[in-house]
C-alpha positions as CSV (number, residue, x, y, z in Angstrom):
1,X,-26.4,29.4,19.7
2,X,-23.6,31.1,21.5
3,X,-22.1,34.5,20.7
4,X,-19.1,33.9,18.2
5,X,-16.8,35.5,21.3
6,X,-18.2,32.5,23.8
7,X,-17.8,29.7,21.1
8,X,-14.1,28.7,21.8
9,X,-14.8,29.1,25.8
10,X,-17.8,26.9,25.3
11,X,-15.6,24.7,23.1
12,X,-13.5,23.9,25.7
13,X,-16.2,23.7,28.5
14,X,-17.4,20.5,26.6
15,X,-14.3,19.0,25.9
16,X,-13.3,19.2,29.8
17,X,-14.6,15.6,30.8
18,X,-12.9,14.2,27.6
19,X,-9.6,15.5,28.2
20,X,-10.1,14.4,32.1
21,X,-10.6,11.1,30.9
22,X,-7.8,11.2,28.4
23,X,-5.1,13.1,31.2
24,X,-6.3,9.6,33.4
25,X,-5.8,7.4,31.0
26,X,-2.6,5.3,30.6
27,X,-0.8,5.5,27.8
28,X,-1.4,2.5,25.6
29,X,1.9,1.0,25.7
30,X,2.4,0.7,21.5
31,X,1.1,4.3,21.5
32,X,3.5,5.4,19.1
33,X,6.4,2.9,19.9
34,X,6.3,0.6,16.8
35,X,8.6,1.8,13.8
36,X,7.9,0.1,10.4
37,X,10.3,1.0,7.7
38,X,10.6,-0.6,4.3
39,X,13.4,-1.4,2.9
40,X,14.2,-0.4,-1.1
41,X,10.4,-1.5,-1.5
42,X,10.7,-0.6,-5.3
43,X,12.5,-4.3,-5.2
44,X,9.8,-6.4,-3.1
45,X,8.9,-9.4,-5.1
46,X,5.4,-9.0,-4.9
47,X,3.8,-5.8,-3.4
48,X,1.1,-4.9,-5.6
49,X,-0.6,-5.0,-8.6
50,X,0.6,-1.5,-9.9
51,X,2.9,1.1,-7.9
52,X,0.0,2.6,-6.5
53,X,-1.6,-0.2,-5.5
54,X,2.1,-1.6,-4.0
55,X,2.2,2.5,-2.0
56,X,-1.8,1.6,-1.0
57,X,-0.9,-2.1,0.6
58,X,2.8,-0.6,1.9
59,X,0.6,1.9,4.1
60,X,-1.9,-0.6,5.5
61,X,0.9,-3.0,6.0
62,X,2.7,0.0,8.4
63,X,-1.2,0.7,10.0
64,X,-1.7,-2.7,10.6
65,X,1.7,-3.4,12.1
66,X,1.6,-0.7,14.2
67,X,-1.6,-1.0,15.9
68,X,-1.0,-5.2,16.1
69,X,2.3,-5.2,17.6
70,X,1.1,-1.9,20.0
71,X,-1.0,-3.9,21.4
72,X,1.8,-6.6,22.6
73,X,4.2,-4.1,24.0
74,X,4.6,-3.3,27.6
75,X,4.8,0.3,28.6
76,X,8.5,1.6,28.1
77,X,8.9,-0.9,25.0
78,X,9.7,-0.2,21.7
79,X,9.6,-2.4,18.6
80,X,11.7,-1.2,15.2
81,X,10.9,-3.7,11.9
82,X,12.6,-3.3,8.6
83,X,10.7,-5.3,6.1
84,X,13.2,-6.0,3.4
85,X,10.8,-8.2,0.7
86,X,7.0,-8.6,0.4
87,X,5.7,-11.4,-1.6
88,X,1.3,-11.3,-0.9
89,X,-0.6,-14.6,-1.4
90,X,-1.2,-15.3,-4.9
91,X,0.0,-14.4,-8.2
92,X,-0.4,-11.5,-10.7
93,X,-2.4,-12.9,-13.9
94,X,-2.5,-10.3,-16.4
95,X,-5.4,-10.3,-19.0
96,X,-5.8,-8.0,-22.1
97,X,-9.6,-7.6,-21.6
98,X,-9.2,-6.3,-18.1
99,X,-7.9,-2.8,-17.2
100,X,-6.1,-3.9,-13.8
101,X,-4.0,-6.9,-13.3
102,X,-6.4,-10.3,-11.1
103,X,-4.5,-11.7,-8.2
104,X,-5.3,-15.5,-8.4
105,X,-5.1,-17.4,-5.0
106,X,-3.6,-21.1,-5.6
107,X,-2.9,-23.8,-3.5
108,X,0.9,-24.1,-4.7
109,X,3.7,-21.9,-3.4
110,X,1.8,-18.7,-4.0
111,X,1.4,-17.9,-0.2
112,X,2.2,-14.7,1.5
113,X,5.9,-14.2,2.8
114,X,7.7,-11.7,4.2
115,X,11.3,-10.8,5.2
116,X,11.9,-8.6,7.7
117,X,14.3,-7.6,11.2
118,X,13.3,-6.6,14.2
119,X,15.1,-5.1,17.3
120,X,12.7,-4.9,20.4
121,X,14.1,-3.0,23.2
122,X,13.3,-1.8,26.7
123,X,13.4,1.4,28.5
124,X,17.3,1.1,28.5
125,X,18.5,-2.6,26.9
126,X,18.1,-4.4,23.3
127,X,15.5,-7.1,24.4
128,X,15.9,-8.9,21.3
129,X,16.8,-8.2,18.0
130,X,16.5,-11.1,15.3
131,X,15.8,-11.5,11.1
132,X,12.7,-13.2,10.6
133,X,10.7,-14.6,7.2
134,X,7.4,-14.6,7.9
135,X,5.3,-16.9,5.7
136,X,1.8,-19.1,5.6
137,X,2.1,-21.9,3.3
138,X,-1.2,-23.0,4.7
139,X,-3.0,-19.9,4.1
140,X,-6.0,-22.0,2.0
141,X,-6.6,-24.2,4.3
142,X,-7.5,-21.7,7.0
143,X,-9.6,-20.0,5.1
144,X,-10.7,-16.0,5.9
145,X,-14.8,-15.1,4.4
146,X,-14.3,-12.8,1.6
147,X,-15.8,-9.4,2.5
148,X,-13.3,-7.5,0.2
149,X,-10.8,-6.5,2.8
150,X,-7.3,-5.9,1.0
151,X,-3.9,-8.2,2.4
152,X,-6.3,-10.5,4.6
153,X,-4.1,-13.6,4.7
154,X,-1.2,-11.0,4.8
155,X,-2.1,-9.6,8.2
156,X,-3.8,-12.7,9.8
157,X,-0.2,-14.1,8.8
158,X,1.7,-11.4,10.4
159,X,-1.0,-10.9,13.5
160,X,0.1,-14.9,14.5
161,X,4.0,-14.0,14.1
162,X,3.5,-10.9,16.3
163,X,1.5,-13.0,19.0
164,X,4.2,-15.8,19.0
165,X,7.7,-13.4,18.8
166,X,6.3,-11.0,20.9
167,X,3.2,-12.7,23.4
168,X,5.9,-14.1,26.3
169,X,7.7,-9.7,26.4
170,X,4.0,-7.8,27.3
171,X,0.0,-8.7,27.6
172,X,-2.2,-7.8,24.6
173,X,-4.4,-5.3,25.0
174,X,-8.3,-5.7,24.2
175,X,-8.1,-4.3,20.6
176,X,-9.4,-5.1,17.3
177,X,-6.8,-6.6,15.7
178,X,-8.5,-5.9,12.3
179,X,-8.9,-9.3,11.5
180,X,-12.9,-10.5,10.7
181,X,-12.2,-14.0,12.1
182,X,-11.1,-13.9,15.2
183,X,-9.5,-17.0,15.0
């Protein structure tokens, strides 16, 4: 054990070759340069079962685009969305004998869409800047194993768009994109 007076020096003694390796390390080029903002999401079509649940998939929606497109930015890039309607696969089916709303997955026009803008921009210039609806209508027949994750079909959906608006302006780098099938 150290003296209490020695733990903070010893502290930072250990965390030395970590912050060496994080001072050498280049910064990730969507490291904080991905802006997701919703628009009036109180009138999204379909964002949830209940408003917490809507709140709940709105904040994996903003994790999930951030890391995604981060990793399809070059260094000096920046990407600004404005998601203006959510409509996830599926529809609400409410029953009286359960306590929280079933989302039922059909093969009709049930599939995930979104509608959102986009401005990506360099160090110094408006790359591109374009309004987008993002949908799957093939999102059953491509189908994701169930292991419970929340807005699967959502973000495989919105991983593809991200690849194909934004795979010719940067290189992907080797992240996770959260996805279990890798496609």
């Amino acid at each position: 054990m150290f003296p209490r007076s020695c733990f903070g020096a010893a502290l930072v003694v250990a965390a030395l070759p970590w912050l060496a390796t994080c001072a050498a390390r280049p910064q990730a080029a969507g490291d904080g340069a991905v802006e997701v903002v919703f628009v009036q999401p109180e009138r999204y079509r379909d964002a949830g079962t209940t408003a917490a649940n809507a709140r709940a998939n709105l904040n994996m929606l903003r994790a999930f685009l951030q890391r995604e497109a981060g990793r399809w930015l070059r260094l000096g890039q920046s990407l600004h969305l404005e998601v203006d309607d959510i409509d996830l696969a599926g529809r609400v089916l409410r029953v009286q004998e359960q306590p929280q709303p079933l989302r039922v997955l059909e093969d009709t026009a049930d599939w995930p869409r979104i509608e959102l803008r986009y401005t990506l921009r360099d160090v110094d210039s408006v790359q591109r800047s374009s309004i987008a609806s993002v949908s799957d209508p093939t999102y059953l027949q491509q189908p994701i194993p169930n292991t419970g994750e929340p807005l699967r079909y959502e973000r495989r959906m919105l991983a593809r768009w991200l690849q194909h608006e934004l795979g010719s302006t940067g290189t992907a780098l080797p992240q996770s994109s959260g996805l279990k099938d890798r496609r």
